[in-house]
C-alpha positions as CSV (number, residue, x, y, z in Angstrom):
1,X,126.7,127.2,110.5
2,X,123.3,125.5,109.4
3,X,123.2,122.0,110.4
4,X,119.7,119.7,108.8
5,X,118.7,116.5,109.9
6,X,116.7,114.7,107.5
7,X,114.3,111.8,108.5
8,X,112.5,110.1,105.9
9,X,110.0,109.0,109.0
10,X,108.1,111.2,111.6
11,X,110.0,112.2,114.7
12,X,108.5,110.7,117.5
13,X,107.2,113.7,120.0
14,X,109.5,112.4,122.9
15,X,112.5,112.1,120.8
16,X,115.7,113.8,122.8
17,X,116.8,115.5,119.6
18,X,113.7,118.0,120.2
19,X,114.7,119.0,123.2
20,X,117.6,121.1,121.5
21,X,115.3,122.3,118.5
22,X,113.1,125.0,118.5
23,X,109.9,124.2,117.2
24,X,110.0,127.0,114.8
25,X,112.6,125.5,113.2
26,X,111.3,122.1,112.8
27,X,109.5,121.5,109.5
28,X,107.0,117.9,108.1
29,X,107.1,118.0,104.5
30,X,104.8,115.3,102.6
31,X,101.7,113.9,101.8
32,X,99.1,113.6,103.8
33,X,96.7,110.3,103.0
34,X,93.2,110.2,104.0
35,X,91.9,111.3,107.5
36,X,95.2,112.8,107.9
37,X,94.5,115.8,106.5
38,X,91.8,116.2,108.3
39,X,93.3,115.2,111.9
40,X,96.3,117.9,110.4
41,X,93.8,121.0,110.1
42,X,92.2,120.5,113.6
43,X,95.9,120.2,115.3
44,X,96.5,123.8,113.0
45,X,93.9,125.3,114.3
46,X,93.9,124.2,118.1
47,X,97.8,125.1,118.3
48,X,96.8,128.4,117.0
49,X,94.2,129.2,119.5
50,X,91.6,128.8,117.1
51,X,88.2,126.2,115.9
52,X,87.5,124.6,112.5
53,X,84.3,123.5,111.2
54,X,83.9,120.3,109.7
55,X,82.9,122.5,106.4
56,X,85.7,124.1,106.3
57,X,87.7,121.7,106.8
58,X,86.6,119.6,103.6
59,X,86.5,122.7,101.2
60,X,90.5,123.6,102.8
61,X,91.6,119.9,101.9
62,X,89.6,120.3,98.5
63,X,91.5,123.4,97.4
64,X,94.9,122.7,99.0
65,X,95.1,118.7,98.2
66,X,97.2,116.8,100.5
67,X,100.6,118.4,100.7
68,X,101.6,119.3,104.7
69,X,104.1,121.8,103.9
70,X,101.3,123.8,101.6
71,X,98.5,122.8,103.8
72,X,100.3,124.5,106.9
73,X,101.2,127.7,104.4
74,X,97.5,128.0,103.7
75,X,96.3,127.8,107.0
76,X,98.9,130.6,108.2
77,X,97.3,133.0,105.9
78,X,94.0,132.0,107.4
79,X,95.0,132.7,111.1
80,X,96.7,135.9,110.1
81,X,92.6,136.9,108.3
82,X,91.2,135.5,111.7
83,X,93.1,137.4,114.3
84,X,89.9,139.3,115.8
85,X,87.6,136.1,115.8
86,X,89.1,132.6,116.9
87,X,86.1,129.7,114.8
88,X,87.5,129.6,110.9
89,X,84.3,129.1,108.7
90,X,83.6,128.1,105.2
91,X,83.1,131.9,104.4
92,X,86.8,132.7,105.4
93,X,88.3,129.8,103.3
94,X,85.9,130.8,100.2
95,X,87.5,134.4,100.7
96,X,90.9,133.2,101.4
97,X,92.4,130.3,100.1
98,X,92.2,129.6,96.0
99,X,92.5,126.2,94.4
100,X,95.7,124.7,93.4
101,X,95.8,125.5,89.8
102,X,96.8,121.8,88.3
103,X,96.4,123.1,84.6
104,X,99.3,126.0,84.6
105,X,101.7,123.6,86.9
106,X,101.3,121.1,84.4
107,X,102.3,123.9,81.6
108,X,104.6,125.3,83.5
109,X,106.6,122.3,83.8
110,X,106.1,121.5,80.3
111,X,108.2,124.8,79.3
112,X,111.1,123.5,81.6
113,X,111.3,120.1,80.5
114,X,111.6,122.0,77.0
115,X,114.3,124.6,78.8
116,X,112.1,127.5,77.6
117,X,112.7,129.6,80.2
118,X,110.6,133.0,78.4
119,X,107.6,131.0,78.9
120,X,108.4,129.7,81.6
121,X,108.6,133.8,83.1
122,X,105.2,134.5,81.8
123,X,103.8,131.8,83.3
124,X,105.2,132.6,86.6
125,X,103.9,136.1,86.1
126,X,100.8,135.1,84.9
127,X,100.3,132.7,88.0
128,X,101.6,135.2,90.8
129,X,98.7,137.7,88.8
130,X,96.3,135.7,89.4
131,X,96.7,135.8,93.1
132,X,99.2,132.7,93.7
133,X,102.2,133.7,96.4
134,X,105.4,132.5,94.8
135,X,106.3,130.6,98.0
136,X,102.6,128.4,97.2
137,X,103.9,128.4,93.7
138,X,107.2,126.7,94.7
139,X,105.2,124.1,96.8
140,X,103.2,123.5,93.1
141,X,106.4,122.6,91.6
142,X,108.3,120.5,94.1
143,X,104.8,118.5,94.7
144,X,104.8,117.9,90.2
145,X,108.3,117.4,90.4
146,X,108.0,114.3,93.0
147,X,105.4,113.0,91.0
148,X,107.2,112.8,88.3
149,X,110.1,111.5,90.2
150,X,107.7,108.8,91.4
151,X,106.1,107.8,88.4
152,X,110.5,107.9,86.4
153,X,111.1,105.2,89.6
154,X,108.0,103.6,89.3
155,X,108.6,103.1,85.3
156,X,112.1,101.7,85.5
157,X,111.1,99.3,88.3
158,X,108.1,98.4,85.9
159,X,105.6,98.3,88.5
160,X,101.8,99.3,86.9
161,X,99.8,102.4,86.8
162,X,97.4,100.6,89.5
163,X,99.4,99.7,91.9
164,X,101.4,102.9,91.8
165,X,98.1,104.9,92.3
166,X,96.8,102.7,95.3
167,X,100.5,103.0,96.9
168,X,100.9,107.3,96.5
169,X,97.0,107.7,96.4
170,X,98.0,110.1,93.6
171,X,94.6,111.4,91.7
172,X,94.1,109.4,88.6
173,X,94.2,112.7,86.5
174,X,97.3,113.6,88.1
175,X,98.7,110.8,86.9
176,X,97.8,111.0,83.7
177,X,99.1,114.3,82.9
178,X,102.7,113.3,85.0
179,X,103.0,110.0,83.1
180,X,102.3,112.2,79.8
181,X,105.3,114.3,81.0
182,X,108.1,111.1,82.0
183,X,109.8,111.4,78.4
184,X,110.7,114.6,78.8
185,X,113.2,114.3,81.7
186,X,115.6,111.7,82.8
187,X,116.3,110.3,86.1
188,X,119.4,111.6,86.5
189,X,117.8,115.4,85.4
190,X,114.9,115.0,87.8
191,X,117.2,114.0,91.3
192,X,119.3,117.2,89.9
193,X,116.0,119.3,90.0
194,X,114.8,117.9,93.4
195,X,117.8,118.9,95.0
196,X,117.8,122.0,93.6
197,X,114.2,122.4,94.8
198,X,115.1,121.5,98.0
199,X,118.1,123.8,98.0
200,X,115.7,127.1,96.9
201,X,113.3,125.9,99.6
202,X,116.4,126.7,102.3
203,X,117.3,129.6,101.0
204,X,114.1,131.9,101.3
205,X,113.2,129.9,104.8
206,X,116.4,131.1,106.2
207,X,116.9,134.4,104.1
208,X,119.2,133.8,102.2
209,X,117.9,135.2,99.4
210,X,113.8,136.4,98.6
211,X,111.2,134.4,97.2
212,X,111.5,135.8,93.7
213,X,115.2,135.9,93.4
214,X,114.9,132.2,94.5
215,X,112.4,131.6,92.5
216,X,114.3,132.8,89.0
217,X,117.5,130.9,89.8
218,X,115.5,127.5,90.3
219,X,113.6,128.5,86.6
220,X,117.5,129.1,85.3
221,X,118.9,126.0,86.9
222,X,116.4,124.1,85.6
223,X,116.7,125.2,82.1
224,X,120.2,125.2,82.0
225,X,120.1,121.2,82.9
């Protein structure tokens, strides 16, 4: 039996409930805003055993963006490089970790919305060639698919494009190209989709089934809806 508890707010370090989790099993998902990201990288790296320079640490938050759950993905692969030296350099994030490929997420997603899932394949295979792990990949869509989710709410509750930006901190480009995507999905399909993310982000973290397997059925689901 699998039992998830769900806060929409951090757990406060000294909560009781901790005391009868193991910390590998506790995960922050989210965005990060502003010196967080930073503050996040530098707690990485001392839990680890390891140092950061303040170079690296603005070319890591530059390639990654602000998601937690991706930022602390990334940063594993750079501990596992780093296991004979303990200082993490510009030179090891240059080698390492590639930027967050914004144009082929937003095409990706465009062949969903139109339930295309052939296209949808290649450009899952193009993306993986390219270097992308298909667990980063699946971070890519679940962050696209909140923004749109955002930006759906945001529309109905006719708030403006400002004041959504300055509340999320979303990029302005980002916006842009989300906002360009809202006609193609409903409300109701993009809470279905969420979930469905969310349920494909269980499954590989506790085995159910492999990333790619995963991966496929979310693609099918979504195409199917």
């Amino acid at each position: 039996t699998i039992v998830i508890f769900f806060e929409t707010t951090k757990v406060r370090a000294n909560d009781s409930i901790l005391k009868h989790i193991e910390s590998k099993n506790i995960f922050y998902t989210g965005q990060l805003w502003g010196n967080e990201v930073n503050q996040a990288l530098v707690t990485l790296a001392q839990t680890s055993g390891h140092t950061i320079d303040q170079q690296a640490i603005t070319l890591l938050a530059s390639r990654i963006g602000s998601d937690s759950r991706q930022l602390h993905y990334e940063f594993k692969k750079l501990v596992a490089y780093n296991q004979k030296k303990r200082d993490i350099t510009t030179d090891d994030v240059s080698l390492i970790i590639r930027g967050k490929q914004d144009t082929n997420i937003f095409t990706l997603t465009d062949a969903l919305a139109k339930k295309d899932f052939a296209t949808a394949e290649t450009m899952v295979r193009n993306i993986v060639q390219s270097g992308e792990v298909l667990y980063s990949l699946l971070a890519m869509i679940a962050f696209q698919f909140r923004n749109l989710l955002m930006l759906k709410l945001a529309e109905q509750g006719n708030i403006s494009k400002d004041e959504v930006i300055r509340k999320t901190k979303m990029h302005p480009y980002v916006h842009q190209k989300t906002s360009q995507q809202l006609k193609n999905f409903s409300l109701e399909r993009l809470r279905t989709i969420y979930l469905d993310i969310f349920e494909t982000d269980l499954a590989i973290k506790t085995g159910t089934r492999d990333d790619q397997t995963a991966l496929d059925l979310l693609m099918v689901k979504i195409c199917r809806g």
